[in-house]
N, C-alpha and C positions, 0 to 999 in steps of 0.2 A: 887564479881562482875561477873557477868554470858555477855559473849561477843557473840553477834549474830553475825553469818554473813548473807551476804547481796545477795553473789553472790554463787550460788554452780557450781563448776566446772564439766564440763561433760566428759565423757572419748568418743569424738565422732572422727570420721574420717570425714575430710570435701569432701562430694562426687558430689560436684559441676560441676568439670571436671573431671569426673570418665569417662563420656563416649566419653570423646574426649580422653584422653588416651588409651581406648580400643581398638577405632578406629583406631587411629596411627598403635599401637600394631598391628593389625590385617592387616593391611597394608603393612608394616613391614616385616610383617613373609610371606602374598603373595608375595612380590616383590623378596624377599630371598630364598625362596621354590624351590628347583627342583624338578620337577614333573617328574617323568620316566616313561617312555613310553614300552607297553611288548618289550622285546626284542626279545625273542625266543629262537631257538637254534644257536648259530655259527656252520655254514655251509661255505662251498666252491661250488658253484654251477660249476655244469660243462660248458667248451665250447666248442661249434663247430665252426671253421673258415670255413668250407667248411663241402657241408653237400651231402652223398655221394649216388646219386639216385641209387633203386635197378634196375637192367635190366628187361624189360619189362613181361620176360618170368618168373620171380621171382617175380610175385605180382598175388594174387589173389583174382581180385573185385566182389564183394559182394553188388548186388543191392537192393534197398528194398523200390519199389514206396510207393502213399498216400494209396494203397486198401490193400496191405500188402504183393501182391504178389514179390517171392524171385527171382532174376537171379544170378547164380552166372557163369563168362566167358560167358554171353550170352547164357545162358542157363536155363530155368526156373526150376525152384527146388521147392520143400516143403522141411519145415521147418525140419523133419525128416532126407532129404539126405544131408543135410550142415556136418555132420561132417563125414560120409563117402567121399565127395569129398574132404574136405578139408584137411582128414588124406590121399588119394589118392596124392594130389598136396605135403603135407608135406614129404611123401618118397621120390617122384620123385625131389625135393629139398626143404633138409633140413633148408636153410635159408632163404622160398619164407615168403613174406611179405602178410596179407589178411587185403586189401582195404575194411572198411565198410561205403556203400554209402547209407545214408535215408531219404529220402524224409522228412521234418521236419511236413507234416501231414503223416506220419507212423504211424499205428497203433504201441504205443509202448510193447504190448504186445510181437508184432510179433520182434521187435529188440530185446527185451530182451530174447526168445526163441531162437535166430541167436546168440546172443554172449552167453548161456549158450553150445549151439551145438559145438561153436570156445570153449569154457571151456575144452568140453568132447575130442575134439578132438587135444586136446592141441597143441592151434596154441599162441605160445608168444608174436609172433609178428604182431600186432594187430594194426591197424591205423586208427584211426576215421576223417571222412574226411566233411570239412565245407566251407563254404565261408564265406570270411572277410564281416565283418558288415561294412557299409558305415556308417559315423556319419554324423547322421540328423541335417542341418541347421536350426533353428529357423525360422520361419519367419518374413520380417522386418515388425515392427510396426509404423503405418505414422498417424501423426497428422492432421487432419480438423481442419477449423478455428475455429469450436464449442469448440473444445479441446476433441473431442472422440477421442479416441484412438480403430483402430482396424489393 
């Protein structure tokens, strides 16, 4: 007697909520996750509680308008005599300080010529000098009854 069957069984995985388990999963492992940020190097930065001005006659400014022409102590100079005077001022004291003042329309050619010359005449101490940016207020935006906005 030869027996049929009727039903044949299948070797399946039922994948119904396969993607809501994924989901979780993935949820799961975001909520869980520390994410590290670079850190860098550890460092100790230094500080100053008091910051200690050099005396007047120890700083030597270094002018340089928008046309590129150079003054250094109110005196105009080419780009040439910057590090004879400023190897002059560095014997006369060793720990003077050189002020560089530049018009922000400076030719940059001509700054990068002035600090190659402070290079040659090796001045180390070297001060780039700026003024604090003011932070731009937005301006307020006011509603019309139309609802423009300007």
């Amino acid at each position: 007697m030869r027996f049929e069957r009727k039903h044949r069984v299948g070797n399946t995985i039922p994948t119904v909520s396969m993607g809501d388990i994924a989901f979780l999963l993935l949820i799961f492992f975001m909520a869980t996750t520390i994410f590290r940020l670079e850190q860098g190097l550890q460092i100790v930065l230094p500080s100053a509680e008091t910051a200690e001005k050099p005396r007047r006659e120890h700083v030597a400014r270094i002018w340089i308008d928008r046309t590129g022409r150079i003054s250094i102590d109110d005196r105009l100079v080419t780009t040439s005599d910057v590090e004879g005077i400023i190897k002059t001022v560095l014997m006369e004291s060793p720990d003077a300080v050189v002020a560089l003042n530049a018009d922000e329309k400076a030719p940059y050619g001509v700054v990068s010529d002035v600090i190659e010359e402070l290079k040659a005449a090796n001045a180390a101490r070297l001060s780039f000098t700026s003024d604090r940016e003011e932070r731009a207020v937005p301006p307020r935006r006011t509603r019309r009854r139309g609802g423009d906005i300007f």
